[in-house]
C-alpha positions in Angstrom: -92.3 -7.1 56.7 -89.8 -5.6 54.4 -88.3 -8.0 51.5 -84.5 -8.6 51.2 -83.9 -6.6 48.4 -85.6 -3.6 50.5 -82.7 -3.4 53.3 -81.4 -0.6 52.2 -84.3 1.5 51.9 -82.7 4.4 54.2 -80.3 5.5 51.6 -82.1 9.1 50.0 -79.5 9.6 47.6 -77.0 7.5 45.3 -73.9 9.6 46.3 -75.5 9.7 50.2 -73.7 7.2 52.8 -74.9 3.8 52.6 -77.1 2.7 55.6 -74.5 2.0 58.5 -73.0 5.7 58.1 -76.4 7.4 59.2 -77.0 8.4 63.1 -77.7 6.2 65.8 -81.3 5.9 65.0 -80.6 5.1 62.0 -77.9 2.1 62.8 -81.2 0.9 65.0 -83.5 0.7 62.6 -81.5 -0.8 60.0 -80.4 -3.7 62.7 -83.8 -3.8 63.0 -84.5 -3.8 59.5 -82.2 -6.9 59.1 -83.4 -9.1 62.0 -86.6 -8.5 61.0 -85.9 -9.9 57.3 -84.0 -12.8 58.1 -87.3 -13.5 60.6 -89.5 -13.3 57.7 -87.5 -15.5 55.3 -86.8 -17.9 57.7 -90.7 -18.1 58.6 -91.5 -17.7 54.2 -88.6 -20.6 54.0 -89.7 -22.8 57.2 -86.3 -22.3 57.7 -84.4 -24.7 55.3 -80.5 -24.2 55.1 -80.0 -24.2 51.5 -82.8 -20.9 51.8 -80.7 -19.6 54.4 -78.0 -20.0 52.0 -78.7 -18.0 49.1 -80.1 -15.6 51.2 -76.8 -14.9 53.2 -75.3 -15.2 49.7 -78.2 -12.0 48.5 -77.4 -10.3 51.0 -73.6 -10.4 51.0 -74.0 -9.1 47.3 -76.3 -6.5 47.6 -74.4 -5.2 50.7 -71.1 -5.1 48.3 -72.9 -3.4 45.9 -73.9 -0.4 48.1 -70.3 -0.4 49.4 -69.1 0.4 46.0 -72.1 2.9 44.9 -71.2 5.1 47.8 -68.9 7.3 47.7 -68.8 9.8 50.9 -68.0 6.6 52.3 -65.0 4.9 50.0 -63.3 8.3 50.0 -63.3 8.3 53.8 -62.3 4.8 54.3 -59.6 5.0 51.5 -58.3 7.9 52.8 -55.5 6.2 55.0 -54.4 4.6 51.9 -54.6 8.5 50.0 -52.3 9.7 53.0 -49.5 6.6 52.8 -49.2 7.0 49.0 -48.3 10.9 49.3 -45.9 9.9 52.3 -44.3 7.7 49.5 -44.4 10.2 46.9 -43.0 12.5 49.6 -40.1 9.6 50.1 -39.9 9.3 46.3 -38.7 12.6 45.9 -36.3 12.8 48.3 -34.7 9.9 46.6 -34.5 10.7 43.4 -33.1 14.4 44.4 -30.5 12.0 46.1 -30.0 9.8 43.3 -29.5 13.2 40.8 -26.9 14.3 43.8 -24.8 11.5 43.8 -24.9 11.4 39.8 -24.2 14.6 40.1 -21.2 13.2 42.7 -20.5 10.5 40.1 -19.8 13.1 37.0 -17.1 15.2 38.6 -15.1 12.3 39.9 -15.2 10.9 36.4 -13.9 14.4 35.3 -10.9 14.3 38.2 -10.0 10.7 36.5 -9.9 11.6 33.1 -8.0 14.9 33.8 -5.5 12.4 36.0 -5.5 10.0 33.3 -4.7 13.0 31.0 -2.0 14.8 33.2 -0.6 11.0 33.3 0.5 11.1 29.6 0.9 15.1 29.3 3.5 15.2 32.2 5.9 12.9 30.1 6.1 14.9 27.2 6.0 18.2 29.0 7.3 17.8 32.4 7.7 21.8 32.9 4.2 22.2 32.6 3.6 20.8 35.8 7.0 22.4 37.5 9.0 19.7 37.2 12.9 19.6 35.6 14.4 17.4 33.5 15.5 14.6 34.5 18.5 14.3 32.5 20.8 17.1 33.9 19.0 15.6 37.8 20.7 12.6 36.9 24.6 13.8 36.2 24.1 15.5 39.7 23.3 12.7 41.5 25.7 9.8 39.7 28.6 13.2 40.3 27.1 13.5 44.1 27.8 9.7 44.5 31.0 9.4 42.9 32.3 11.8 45.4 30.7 10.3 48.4 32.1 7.1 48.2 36.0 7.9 48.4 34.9 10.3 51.5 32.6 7.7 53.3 35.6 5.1 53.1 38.1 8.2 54.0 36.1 8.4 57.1 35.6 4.6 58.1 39.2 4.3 57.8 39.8 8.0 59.6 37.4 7.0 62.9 38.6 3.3 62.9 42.2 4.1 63.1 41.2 6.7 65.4 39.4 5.1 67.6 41.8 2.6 67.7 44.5 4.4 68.9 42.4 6.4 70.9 40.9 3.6 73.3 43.6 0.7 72.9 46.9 1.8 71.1 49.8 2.0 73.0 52.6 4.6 71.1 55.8 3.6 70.4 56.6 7.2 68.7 55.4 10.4 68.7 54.5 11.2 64.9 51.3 12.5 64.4 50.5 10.0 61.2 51.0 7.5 63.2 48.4 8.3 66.1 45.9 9.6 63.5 46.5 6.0 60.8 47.6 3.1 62.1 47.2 0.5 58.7 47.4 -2.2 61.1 44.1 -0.9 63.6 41.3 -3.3 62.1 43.4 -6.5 62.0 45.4 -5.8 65.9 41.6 -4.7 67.0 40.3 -8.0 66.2 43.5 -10.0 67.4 43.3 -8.3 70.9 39.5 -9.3 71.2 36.5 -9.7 68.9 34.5 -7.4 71.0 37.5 -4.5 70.6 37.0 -5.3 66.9 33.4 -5.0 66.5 33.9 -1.1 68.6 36.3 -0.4 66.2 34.4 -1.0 63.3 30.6 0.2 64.3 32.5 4.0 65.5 32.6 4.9 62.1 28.8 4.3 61.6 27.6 6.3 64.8 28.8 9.2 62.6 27.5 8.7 59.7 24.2 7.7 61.6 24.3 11.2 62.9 24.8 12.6 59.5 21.7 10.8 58.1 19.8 12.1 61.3 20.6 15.5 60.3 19.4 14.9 56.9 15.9 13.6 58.3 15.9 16.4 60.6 16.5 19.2 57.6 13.7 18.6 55.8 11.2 20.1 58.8 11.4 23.6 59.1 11.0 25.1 62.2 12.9 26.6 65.5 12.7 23.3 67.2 14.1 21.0 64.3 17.2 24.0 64.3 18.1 23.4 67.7 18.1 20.1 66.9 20.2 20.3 64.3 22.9 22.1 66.5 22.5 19.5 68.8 23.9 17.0 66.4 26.5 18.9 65.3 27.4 19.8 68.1 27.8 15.7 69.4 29.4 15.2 66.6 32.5 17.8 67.5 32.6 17.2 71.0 32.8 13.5 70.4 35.9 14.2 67.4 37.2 16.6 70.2 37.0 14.0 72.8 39.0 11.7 70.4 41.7 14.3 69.6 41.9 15.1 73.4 43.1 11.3 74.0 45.2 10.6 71.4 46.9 14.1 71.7 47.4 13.0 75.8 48.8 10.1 74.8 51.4 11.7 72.5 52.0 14.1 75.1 52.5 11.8 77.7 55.0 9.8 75.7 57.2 12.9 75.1 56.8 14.4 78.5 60.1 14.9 80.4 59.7 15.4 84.2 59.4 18.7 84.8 56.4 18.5 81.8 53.0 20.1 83.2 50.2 17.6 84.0 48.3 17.5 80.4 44.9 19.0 80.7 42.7 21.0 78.0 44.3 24.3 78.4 47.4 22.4 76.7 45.3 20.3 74.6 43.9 23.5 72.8 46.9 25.3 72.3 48.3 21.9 70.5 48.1 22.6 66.6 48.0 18.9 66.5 45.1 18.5 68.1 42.9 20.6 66.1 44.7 18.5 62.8 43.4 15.6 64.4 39.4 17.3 64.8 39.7 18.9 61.4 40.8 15.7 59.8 38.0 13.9 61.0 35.7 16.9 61.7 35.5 19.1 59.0 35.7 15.9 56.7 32.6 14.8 58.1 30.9 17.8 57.7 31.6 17.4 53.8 30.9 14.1 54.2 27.4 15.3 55.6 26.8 17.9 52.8 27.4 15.7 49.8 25.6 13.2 51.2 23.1 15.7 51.6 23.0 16.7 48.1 23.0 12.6 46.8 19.9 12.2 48.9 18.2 15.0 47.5 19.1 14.2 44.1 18.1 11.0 44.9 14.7 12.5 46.0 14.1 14.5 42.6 15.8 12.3 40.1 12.6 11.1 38.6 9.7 13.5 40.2 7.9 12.7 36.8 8.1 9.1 38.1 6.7 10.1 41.1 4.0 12.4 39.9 2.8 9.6 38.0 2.6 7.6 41.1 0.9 10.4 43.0 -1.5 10.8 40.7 -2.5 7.2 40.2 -3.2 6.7 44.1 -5.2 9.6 43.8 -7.6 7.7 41.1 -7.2 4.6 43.2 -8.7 6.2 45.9 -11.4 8.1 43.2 -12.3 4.7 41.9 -13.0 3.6 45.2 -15.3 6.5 46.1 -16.9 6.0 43.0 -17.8 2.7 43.8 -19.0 3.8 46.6 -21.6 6.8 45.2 -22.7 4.0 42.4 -23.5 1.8 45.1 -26.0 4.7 46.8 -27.2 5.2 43.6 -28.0 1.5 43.0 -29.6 1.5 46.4 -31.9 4.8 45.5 -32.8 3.5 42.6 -33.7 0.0 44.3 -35.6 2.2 46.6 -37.1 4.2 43.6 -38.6 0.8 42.3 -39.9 -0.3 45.6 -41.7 3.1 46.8 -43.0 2.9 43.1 -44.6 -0.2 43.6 -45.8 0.3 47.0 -47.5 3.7 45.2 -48.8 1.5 42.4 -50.2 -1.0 44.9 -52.1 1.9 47.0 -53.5 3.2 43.9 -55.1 -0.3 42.7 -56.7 0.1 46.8 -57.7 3.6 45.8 -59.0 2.6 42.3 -60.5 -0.2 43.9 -63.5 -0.6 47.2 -62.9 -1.1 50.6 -65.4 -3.2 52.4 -66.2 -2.8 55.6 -66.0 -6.2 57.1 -67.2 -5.4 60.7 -70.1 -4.0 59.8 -71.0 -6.4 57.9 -70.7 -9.0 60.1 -72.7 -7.0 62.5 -75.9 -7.1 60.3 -75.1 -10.7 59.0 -75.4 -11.9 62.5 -78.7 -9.8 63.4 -80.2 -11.2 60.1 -78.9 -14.8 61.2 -80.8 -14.2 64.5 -83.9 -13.2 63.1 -83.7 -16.6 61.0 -82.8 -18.7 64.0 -85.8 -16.9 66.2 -87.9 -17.3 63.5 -87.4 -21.3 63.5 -88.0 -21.4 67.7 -90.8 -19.4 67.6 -92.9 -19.9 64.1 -92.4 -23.7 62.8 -93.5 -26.3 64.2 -91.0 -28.7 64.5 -90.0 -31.3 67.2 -87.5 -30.0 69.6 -85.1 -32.8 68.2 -85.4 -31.6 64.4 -85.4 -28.0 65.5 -82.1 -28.4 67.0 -80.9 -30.3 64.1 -82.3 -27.3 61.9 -80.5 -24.9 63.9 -77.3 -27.0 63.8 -77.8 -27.4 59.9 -78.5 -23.7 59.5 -75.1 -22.6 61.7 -73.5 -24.9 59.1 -74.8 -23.1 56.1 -73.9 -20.0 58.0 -70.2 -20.6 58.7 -69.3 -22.5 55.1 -70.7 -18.8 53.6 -68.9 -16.3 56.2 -65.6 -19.4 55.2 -65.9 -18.7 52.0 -65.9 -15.2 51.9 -62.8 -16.0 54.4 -64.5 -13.8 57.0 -64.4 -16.3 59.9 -62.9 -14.9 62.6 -61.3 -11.7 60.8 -58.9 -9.8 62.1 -58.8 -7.1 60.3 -61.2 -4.0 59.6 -61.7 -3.7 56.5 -61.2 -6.0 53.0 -59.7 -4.2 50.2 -60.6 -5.3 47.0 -57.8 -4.1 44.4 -58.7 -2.9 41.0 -57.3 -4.8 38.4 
């Protein structure tokens, strides 16, 4: 009967696989092989539990021991672990060709701010470098452009108030033109006949003007469309001065009219010089009126473009500050990732470094080995049935406290990996 310490008496080699990596046969005999020594130690020990002990114990260790003196065997069971460290390598050099990108990233959109913060200061003592005028000579033009618009809007308010006064309510008393075109007394008879005649009176004049800032909103978009609209405009805007002359021209004629006087209709309105008076004075003044405000808004516009250079360019490092806070954030996060797939490589290479123990097998042979003991004790010694059974209980005891501290009850795993430190 072969000894403990002979168990492994298959192996041929020290580099050859240990016992449980050779053909069926082979697996056989070395089940055998155990069965057959716990059956001997358990007869040579008349099967005490404290023997069965340190032999579980012996043969745990020399079982380890040919584990880590094979190594055929370690290099195919660490081989999953070789495989998921160079898929973390692999993963480890994607992310730090991502993390040299978005530095990369990083870099040029710290150049773009310090060439804004640059421009920022440069464009103030040398505007025309970027194409933009003083802003001296900008300024005369507009404060000029608004001095003259002022008088013309208030010529106009008072122009389309007194005309639209005596073109909807007025009744003449004479026929001079002045008086049908300015009546000084239009705003306050308006608002005595009615509040509701006042307030039309009043809001005329800004229909026009509103028309004159729509044409300035529409100027500024080039195209065929934005032209027709433009005619459109300008076109309301005569027909509705026409309109006014028309009425206030019919009621001029209709207060000189004797009776043989032809009905008034537009063929006689049109060949009236004061009827075109009356368009051109409101008209044409409107038109200027249109153009100088015009100018003003444009003036307006470029009066400080340095100003608004300086605004342009800081919203454009606004929003470069917040894409850079969001490529350091990916950075952050590669590098995060960097450290983990690091560690995960470091933690593979203490397995690879280390052994992996084959846990199923061993449990395999410790229970063939534990059944040659326990056959032993039913079969060889002579015992009462009572203390055989106690003997066998004692002996499962022994058995389980070694497989529990070992913490292989019940694994469920394949394989123990023992790290190297």
């Amino acid at each position: 009967m072969k000894s403990l310490t002979q168990l492994f008496s298959l192996k041929k080699t020290e580099d050859s696989p240990v016992a449980f990596e050779e053909n069926e046969d082979d697996r056989e005999q070395i089940r055998i092989t155990y069965y057959q020594s716990g059956f001997a130690a358990s007869v040579k020990a008349t099967g005490k539990p404290i023997v069965l002990k340190a032999c579980l114990q012996n043969l745990y260790m020399s079982f380890e021991d040919q584990c880590r003196k094979q190594k055929l065997e370690q290099d195919k069971l660490k081989q999953p672990y070789r495989e998921e460290q160079e898929k973390n390598r692999t993963e480890l050099k994607k992310s730090e060709a991502a993390i040299g990108i978005f530095e990369k990233k990083e870099q040029d959109i710290n150049d773009q701010i310090d060439l804004i913060k640059t421009e920022i200061i440069e464009v103030k003592r040398n505007p025309d470098k970027y194409g933009i005028e003083d802003g001296k000579d900008l300024k005369a033009q507009f404060y000029i452009g608004l001095f003259l618009l002022l008088p013309i809007t208030l010529y106009l308010l008072v122009f389309y108030i007194s005309a639209s006064y005596s073109a909807f309510f007025k009744e003449f008393a004479d026929d001079s033109l002045t008086a049908a075109i300015f009546d000084a007394d239009a705003l306050n008879n308006s608002f005595k006949a009615s509040w509701l005649e006042g307030v039309l009176v009043v809001t005329i004049p800004f229909v026009f003007m509103g028309l004159g800032y729509v044409i300035h909103m529409v100027q500024k978009t080039k195209g065929y469309k934005n032209i027709i609209r433009m005619i459109a405009l300008f076109t309301t805007t005569f027909l509705f001065d026409g309109l006014l002359a028309y009425i206030i021209e019919k009621k001029i004629y209709e207060f000189n009219k004797t009776p043989d006087s032809d009905p008034y209709d537009l063929n006689i309105a049109l060949g009236e010089s004061e009827f075109w008076m009356i368009i051109f004075a409101g008209f044409v003044v409107y038109i200027i009126w249109g153009l100088v405000f015009d100018f003003v808004m444009k003036e307006f516009e470029n009066i400080d473009k340095i100003r608004a250079f300086i605004r342009g360019r800081k919203e454009k490092q606004i929003d470069l500050e917040k894409l850079k806070v969001d490529i350091i954030n990916k950075i952050n996060d590669f590098k995060q990732q960097v450290i983990t797939i690091n560690g995960k490589i470091s933690e593979l290479q203490s397995k690879i470094d280390g052994f992996v123990f084959p846990v199923k097998e061993y449990l395999h042979y410790h229970h063939q080995y534990k059944e040659g003991w326990f056959q032993a004790i039913n079969t060889e010694i002579a015992l009462a049935h009572n203390q055989k059974t106690e003997l066998l209980e004692n002996c499962e005891t022994s058995s389980e406290e070694h497989l529990t501290k070992l913490n292989l009850v019940d694994p469920d795993f394949q394989h123990l990996v023992y790290s190297k430190n």
